[in-house]
DRENTIVEX-414172 format. One record per residue (C-alpha): residue number from 1; x, y, z. Coordinates in steps of 0.25 Angstrom, whole numbers, always signed. Each point is the difference from the previous one (the first is absolute). Layout:
<recs>
<i->NUM	east->X	north->Y	up->Z>
...
</recs>
This chain:
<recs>
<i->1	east->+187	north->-10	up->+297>
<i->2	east->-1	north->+1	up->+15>
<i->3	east->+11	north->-8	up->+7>
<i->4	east->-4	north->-11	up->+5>
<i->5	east->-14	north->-1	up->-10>
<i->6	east->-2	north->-11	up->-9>
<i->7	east->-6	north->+5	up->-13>
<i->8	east->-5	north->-9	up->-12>
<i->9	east->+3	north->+8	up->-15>
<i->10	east->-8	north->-2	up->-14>
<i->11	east->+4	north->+2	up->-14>
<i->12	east->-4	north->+13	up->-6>
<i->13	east->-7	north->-7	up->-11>
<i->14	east->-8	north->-9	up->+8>
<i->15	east->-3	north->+11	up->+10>
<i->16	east->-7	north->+6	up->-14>
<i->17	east->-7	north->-10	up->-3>
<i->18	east->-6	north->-2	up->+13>
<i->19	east->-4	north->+14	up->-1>
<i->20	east->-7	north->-1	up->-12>
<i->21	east->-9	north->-13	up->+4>
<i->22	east->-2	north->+7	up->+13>
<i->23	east->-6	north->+15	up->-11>
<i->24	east->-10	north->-11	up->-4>
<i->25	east->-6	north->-5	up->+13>
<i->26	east->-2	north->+15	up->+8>
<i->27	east->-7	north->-9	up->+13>
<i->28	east->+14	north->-8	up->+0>
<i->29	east->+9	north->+13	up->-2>
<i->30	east->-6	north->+8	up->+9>
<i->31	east->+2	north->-12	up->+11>
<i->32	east->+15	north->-1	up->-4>
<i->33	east->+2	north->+15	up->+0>
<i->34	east->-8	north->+0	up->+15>
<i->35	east->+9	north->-9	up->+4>
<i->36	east->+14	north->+7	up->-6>
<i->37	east->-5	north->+13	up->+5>
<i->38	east->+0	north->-6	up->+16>
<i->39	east->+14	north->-6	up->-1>
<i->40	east->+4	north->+13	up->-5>
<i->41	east->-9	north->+9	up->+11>
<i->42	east->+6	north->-11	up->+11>
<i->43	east->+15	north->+4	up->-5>
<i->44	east->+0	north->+15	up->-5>
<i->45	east->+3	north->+10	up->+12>
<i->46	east->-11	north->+9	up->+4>
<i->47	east->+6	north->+14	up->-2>
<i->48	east->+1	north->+10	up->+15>
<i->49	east->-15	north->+4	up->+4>
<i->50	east->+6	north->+15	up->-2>
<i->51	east->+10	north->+0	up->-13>
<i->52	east->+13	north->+0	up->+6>
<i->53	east->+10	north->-7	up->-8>
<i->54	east->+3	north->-14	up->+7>
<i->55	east->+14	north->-7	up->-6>
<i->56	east->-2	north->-12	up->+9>
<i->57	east->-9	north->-4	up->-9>
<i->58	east->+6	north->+1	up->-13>
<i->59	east->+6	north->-14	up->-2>
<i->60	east->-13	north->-6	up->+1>
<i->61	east->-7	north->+12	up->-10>
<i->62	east->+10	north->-3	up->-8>
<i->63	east->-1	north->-16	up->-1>
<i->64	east->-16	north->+0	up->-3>
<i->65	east->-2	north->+14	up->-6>
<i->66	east->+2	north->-8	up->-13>
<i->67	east->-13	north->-9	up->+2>
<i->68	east->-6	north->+12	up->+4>
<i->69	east->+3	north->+7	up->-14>
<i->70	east->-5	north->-13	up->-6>
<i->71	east->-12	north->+0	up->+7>
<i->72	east->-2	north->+14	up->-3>
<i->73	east->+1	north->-5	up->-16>
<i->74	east->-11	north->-8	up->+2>
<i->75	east->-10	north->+8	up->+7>
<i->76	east->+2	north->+10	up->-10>
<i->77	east->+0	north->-9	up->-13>
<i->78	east->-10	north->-10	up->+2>
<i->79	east->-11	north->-2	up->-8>
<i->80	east->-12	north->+1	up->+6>
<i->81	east->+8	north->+6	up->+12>
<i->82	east->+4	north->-5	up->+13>
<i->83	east->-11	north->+5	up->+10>
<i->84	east->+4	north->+13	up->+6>
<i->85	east->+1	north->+0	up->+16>
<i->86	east->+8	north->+8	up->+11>
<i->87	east->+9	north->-9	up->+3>
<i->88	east->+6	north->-1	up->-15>
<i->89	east->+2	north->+17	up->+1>
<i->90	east->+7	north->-3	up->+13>
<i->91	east->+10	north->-10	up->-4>
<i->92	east->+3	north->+7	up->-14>
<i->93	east->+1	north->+14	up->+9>
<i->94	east->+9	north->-6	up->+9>
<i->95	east->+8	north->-3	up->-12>
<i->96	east->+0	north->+13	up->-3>
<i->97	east->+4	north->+6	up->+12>
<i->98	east->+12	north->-9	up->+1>
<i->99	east->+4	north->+3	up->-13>
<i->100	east->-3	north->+15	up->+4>
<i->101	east->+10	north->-3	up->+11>
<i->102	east->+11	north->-5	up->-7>
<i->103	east->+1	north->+12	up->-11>
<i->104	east->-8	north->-8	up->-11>
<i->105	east->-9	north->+10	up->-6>
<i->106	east->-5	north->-7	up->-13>
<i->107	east->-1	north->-10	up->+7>
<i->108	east->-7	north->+2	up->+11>
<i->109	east->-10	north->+9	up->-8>
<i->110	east->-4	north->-12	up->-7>
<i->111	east->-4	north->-6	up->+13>
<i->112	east->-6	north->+10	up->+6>
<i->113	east->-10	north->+4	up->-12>
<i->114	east->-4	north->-14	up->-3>
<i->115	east->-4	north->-1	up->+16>
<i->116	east->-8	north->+13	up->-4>
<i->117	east->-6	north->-5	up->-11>
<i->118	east->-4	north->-14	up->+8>
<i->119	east->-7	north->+12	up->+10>
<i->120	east->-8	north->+7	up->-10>
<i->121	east->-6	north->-15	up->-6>
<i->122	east->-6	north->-2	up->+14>
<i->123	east->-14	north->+5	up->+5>
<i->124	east->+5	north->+2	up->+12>
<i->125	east->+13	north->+11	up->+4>
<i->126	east->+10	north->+0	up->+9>
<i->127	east->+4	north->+14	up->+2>
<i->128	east->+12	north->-2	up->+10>
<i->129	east->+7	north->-10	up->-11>
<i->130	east->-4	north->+9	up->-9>
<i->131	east->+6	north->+12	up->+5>
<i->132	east->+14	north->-9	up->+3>
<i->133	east->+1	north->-3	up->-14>
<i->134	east->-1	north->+17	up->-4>
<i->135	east->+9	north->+2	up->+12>
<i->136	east->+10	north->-9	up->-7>
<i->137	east->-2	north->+4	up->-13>
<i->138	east->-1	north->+13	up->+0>
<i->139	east->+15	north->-2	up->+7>
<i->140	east->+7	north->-10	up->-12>
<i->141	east->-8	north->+11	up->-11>
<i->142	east->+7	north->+12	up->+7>
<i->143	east->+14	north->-6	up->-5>
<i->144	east->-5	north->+3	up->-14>
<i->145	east->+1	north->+15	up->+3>
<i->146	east->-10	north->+11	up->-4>
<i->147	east->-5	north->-9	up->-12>
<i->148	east->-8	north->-8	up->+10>
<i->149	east->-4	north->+11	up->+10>
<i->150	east->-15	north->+2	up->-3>
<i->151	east->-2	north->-15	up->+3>
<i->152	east->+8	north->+1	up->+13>
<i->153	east->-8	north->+11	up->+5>
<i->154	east->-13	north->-7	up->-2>
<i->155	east->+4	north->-13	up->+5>
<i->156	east->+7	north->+6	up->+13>
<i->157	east->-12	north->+10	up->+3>
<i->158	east->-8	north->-11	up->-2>
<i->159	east->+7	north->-9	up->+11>
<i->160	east->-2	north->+11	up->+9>
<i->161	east->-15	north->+2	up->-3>
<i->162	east->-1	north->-15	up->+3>
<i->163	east->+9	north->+0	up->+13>
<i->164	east->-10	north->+12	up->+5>
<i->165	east->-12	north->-3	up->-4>
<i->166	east->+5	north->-17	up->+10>
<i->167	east->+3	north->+11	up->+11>
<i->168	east->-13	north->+9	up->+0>
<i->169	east->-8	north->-14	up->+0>
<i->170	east->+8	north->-7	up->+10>
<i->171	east->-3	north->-1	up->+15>
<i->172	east->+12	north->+6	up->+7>
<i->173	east->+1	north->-12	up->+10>
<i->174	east->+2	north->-10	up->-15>
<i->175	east->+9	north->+13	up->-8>
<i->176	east->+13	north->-8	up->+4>
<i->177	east->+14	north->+6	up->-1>
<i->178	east->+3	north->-6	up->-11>
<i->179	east->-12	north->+6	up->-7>
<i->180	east->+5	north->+13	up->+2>
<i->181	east->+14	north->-2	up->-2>
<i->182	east->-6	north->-4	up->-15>
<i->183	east->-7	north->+14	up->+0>
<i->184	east->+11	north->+7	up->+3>
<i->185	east->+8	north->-8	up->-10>
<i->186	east->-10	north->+4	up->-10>
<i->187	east->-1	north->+15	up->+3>
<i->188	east->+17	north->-1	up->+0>
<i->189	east->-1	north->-7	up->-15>
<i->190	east->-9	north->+12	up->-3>
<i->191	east->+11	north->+10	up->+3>
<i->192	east->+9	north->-7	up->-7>
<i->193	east->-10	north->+2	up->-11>
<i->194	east->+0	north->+15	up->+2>
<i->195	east->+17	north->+0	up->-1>
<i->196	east->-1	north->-6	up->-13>
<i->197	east->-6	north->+14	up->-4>
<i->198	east->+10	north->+6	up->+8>
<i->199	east->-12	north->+4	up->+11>
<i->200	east->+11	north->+0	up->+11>
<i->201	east->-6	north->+7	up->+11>
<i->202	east->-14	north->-6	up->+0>
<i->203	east->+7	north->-13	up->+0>
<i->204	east->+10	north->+3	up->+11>
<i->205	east->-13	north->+4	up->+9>
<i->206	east->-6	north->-12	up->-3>
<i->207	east->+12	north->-8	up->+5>
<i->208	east->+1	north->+8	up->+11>
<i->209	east->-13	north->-4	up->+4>
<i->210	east->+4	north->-15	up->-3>
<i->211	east->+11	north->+2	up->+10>
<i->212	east->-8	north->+3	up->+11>
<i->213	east->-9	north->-12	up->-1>
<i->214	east->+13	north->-8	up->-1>
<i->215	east->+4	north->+7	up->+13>
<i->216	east->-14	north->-5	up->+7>
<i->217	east->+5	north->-14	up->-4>
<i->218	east->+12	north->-2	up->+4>
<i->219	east->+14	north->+3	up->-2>
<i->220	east->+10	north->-2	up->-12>
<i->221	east->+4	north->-15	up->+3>
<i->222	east->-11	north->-5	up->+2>
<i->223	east->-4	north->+6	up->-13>
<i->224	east->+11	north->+4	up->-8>
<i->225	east->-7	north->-2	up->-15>
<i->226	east->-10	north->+12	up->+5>
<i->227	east->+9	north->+11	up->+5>
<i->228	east->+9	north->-4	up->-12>
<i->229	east->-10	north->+5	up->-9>
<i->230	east->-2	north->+11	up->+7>
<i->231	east->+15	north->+4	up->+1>
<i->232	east->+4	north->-4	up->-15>
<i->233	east->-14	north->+8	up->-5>
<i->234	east->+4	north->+11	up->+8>
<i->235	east->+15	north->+1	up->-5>
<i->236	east->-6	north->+3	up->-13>
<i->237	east->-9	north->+12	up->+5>
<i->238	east->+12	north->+6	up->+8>
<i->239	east->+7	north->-3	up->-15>
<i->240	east->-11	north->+10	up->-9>
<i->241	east->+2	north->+10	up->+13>
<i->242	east->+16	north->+0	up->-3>
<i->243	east->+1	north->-3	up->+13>
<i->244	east->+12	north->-11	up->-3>
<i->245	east->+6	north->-2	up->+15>
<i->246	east->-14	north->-3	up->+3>
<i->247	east->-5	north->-10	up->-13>
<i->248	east->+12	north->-7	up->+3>
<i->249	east->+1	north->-4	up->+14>
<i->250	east->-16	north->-4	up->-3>
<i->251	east->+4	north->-10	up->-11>
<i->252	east->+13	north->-5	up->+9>
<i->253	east->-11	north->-2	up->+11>
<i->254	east->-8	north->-8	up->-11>
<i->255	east->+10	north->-10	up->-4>
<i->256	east->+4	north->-4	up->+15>
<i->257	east->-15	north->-1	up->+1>
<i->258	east->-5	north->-7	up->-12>
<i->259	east->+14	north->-10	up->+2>
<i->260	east->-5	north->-4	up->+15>
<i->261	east->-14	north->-3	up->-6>
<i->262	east->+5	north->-7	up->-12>
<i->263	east->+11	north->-2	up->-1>
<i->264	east->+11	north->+1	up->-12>
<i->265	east->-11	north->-1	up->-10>
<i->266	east->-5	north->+7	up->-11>
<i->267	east->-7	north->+10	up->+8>
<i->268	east->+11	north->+2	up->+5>
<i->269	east->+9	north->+4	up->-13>
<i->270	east->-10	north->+8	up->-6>
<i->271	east->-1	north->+9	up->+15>
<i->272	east->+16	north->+0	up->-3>
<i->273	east->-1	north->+4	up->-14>
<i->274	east->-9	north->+12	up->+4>
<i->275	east->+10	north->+4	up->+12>
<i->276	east->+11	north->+0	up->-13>
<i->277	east->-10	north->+10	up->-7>
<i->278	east->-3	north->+9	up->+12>
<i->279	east->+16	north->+0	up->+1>
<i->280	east->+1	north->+4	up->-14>
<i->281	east->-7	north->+14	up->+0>
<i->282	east->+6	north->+4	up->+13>
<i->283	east->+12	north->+0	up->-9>
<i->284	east->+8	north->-13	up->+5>
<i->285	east->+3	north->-7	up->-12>
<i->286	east->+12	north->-10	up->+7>
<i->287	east->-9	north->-5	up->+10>
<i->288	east->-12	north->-2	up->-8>
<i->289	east->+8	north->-6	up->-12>
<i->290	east->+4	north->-11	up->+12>
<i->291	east->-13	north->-3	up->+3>
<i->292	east->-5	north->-2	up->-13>
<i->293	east->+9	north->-9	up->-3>
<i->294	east->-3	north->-8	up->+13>
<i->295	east->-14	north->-1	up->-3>
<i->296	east->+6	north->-3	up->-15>
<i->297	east->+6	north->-12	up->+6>
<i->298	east->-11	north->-4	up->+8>
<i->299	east->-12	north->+1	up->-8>
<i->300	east->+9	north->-9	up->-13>
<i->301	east->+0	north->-11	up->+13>
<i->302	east->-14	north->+1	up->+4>
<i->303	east->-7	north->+2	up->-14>
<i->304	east->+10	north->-2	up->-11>
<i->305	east->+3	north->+10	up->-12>
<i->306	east->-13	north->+1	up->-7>
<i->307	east->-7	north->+4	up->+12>
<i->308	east->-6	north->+14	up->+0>
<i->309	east->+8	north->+5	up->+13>
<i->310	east->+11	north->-4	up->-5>
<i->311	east->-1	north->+7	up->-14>
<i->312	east->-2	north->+12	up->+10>
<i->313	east->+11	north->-3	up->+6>
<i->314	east->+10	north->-1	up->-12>
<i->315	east->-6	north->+14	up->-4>
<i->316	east->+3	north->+7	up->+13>
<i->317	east->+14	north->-5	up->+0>
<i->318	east->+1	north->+6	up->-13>
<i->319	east->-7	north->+13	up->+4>
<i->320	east->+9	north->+1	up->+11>
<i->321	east->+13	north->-1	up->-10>
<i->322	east->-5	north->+9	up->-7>
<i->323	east->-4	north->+12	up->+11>
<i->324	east->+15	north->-3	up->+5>
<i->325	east->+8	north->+2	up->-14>
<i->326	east->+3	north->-16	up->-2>
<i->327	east->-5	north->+1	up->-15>
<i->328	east->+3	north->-12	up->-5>
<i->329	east->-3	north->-10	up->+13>
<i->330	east->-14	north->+9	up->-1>
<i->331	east->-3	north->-6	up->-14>
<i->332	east->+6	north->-13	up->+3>
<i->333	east->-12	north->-1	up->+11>
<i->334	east->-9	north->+6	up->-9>
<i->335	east->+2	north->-11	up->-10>
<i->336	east->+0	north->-11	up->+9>
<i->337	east->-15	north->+4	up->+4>
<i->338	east->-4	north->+3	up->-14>
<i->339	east->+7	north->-13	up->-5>
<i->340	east->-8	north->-8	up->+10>
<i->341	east->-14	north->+6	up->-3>
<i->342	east->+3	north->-3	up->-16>
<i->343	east->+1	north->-13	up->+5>
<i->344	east->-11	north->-3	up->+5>
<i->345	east->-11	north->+11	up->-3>
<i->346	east->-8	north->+5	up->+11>
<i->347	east->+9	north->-3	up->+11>
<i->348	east->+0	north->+14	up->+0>
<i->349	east->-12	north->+11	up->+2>
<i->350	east->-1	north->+9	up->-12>
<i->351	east->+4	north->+12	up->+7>
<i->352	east->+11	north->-4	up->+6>
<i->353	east->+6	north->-5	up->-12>
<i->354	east->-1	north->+12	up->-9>
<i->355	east->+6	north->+7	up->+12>
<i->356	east->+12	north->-9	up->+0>
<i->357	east->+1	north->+0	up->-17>
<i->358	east->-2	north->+17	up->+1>
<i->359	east->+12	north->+0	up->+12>
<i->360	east->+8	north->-9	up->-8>
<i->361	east->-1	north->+10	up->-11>
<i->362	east->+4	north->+12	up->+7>
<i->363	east->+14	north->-8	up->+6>
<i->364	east->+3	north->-5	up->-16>
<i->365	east->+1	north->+16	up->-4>
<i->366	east->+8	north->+4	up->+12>
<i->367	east->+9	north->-9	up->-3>
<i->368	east->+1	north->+6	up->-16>
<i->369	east->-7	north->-12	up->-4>
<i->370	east->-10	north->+5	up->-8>
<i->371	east->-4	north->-12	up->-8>
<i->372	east->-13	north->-5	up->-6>
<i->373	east->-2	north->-10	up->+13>
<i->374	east->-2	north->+12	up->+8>
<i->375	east->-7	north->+7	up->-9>
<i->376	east->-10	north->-11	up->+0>
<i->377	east->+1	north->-2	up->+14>
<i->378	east->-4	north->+15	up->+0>
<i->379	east->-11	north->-2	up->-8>
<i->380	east->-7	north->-13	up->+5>
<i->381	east->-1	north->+6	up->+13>
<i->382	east->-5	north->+13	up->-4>
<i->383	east->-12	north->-6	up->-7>
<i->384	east->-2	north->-9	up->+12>
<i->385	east->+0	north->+13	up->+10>
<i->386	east->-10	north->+7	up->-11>
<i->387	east->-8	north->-11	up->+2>
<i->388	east->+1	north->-2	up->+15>
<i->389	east->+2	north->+14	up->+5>
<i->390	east->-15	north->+7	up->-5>
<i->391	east->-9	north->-8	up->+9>
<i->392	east->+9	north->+4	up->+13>
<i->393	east->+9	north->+14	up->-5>
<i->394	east->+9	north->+6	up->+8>
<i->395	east->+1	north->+14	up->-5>
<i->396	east->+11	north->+12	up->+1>
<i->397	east->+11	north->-10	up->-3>
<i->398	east->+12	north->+9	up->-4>
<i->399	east->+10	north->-5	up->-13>
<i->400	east->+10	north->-9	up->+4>
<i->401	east->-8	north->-7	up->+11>
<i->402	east->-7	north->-7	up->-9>
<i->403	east->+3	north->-14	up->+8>
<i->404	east->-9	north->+6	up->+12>
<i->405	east->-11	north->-4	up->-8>
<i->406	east->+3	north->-14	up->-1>
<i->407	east->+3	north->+0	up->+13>
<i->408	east->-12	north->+5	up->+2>
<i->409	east->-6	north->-11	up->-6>
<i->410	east->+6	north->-11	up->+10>
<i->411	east->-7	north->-4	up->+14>
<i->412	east->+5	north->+8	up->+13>
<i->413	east->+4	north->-12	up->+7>
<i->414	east->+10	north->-7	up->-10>
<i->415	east->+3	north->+9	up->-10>
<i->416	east->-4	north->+14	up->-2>
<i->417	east->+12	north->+5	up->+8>
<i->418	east->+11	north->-8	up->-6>
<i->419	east->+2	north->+13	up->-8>
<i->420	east->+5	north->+13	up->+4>
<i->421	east->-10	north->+12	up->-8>
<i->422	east->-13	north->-4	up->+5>
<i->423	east->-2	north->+4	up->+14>
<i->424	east->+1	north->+16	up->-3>
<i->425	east->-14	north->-1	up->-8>
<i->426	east->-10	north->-10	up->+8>
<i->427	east->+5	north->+9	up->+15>
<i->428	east->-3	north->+11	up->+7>
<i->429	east->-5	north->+7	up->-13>
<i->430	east->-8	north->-12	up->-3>
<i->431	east->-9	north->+1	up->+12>
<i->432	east->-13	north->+1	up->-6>
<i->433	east->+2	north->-7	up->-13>
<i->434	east->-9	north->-7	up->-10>
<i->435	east->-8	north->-11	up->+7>
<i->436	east->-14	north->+8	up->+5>
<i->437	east->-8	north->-15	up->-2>
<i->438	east->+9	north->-7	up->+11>
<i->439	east->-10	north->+1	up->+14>
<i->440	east->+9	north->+4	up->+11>
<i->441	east->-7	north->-3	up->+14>
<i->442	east->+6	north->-3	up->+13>
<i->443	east->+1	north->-14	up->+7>
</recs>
């Protein structure tokens, strides 16, 4: 509750029973529902025209995102069915999208599909609300890694599609700035795409391109969240060149950026957490393990110890131990992540945890401890990686870097360089790699 706001509450049973007398009478429940729906709409913030992450926001997000969730129960469970109309796929997408904001993925993509769903129920489309729930989705499914990779290529190329098809049909004296900052976002999203499969320099040119229209619109106070994404986006194209001086004073660059527009938010650890990574391969373990730990301590505040960014932060603790020679702190983090995910299955992408039950392993037999836990650790998460690993390969992996190819398995941004063996096969070498179906065009 609000300070200051009287509310009235009403049993959990009676609430049921109102519910069902109201599934018997559809005039009467689409009424109540119509009228619960604009209490909600009058007190749920509107998410920023252009996706920048608002904080201010949050504690009123917070308090009604609840209601929203209910009424997003009943639009998808009623029989017959809640009439579908815009303003429903708005409200549940702005759900979504604060959900998105705050690191809650599962969440978030429940939203965010049934405000899809709602969309494709009606005669009539809106495209742009369309193409800010791919945006947004295809963002939350990038955290499940390469498992989920084909869906993120098609919903980002098909954002951009939308957002160019608005531009070639618009007036230029009605094509706002706004409009093409939501462009560019798009074709920025698409390059992250193309990094997932390791497409490094297409990408980097399209960023470029994306930094000179942020030029054209002003400078980096005035829009800090843009000239973030170019400089943390960046960092990790300098990082696939080698070129670690470079990568690193990009991402420092991002985290000043993405904390002036944010704030210490979630955004902001996960841009901390990939600064630790990019620190990791230029060999640093002291000053990544410190980060990591800081972003650790953070994200068990903001999203508590189930949530997936802090599951990743557990493990790259534990990597970190374990790249520095502190066995038995490496395997204590290791446990810790893998003890939490048991708890409380799928907090944890698949990928992610075979890669954590496969490192754990390996630390078990350096310490002489081959016992039949690591042996089933061993096993579990090679039939997970035979399992994963076929519809995205990654070939010319030499023995004894066998954990590249679970890291290989991880997103870019959160995960795919919290380990050590990786970079050295998706670089330089890897120009050329794999993916001949992706379009690559120019902004």
């Amino acid at each position: 509750m609000l300070k200051d706001e009287e509310t009235l509450s009403i049993h959990r049973s009676l609430q049921q029973k109102i519910l069902q007398d109201l599934e018997k009478d559809t005039r009467k429940r689409d009424e109540v529902f119509s009228q619960a729906f604009e209490l909600v709409r009058k007190r749920f913030p509107e998410p920023s025209p252009i996706q920048v992450p608002e904080p201010a926001k949050w504690p009123a997000c917070k308090e009604y995102l609840p209601h929203v969730l209910h009424l997003e129960h009943v639009i998808t469970n009623s029989r017959p069915p809640i009439a579908p109309s815009i303003r429903n796929a708005r409200l549940l997408s702005d759900g979504g999208i604060n959900l998105w904001e705050r690191g809650m993925t599962s969440e978030g993509l429940r939203l965010l599909k049934s405000a899809e769903t709602v969309l494709d129920r009606l005669d009539k489309d809106d495209p742009q609300l369309r193409a800010n729930i791919n945006v947004i989705i295809n963002l939350l499914i990038q955290d499940q890694g390469l498992s989920h990779i084909a869906e993120s290529k098609a919903r980002s190329w098909r954002a951009l599609e939308i957002r160019l098809d608005y531009a070639r049909q618009t007036k230029p004296e009605n094509y706002t700035r706004n409009d093409d900052i939501l462009l560019h976002n798009a074709w920025s999203d698409y390059g992250c795409v193309l990094l997932q499969y390791n497409k490094y320099e297409e990408a980097e040119s399209i960023f470029q391109e994306c930094y000179t229209k942020y030029l054209q619109w002003g400078g980096e106070t005035e829009i800090p969240y843009e000239y973030y994404k170019y400089s943390h986006h960046s960092a990790f194209c300098r990082l696939y060149h080698h070129d670690f001086a470079k990568a690193i004073q990009l991402a420092e660059v991002g985290l000043r950026l993405i904390t002036l527009a944010t704030g210490q938010s979630s955004a902001a650890n996960k841009t901390k957490f990939d600064l630790a990574c990019i620190i990791l391969q230029s060999g640093d373990t002291q000053r990544a393990l410190a980060l990591h730990k800081e972003v650790l301590e953070s994200n068990m505040r903001l999203h508590g110890k189930f949530n997936f960014l802090t599951l990743q932060s557990y493990y790259a603790v534990g990597a970190v131990n374990a790249y520095s020679g502190n066995l038995s702190e490496a395997e204590r983090w290791m446990r810790k992540a893998l003890a939490l995910e048991g708890s409380r299955k799928g907090s944890w992408p698949e990928a992610a945890n075979a890669r954590a039950e496969f490192h754990l392993s390996q630390i078990l037999k350096e310490q002489g401890k081959e016992t039949d836990e690591a042996q089933k650790l061993e096993s579990q998460s090679r039939t997970a990686l035979a399992r994963l690993l076929p519809p995205n390969p990654l070939e010319g992996v030499e023995p004894g870097d066998e954990l590249a190819l679970f890291d290989h398995l991880q997103p870019v941004f959160d995960g795919r360089f919290a380990g050590r063996t990786l970079l050295k096969y998706v670089s330089e070498k890897q120009k050329g790699s794999s993916i001949n179906e992706i379009p690559i065009r120019t902004v």
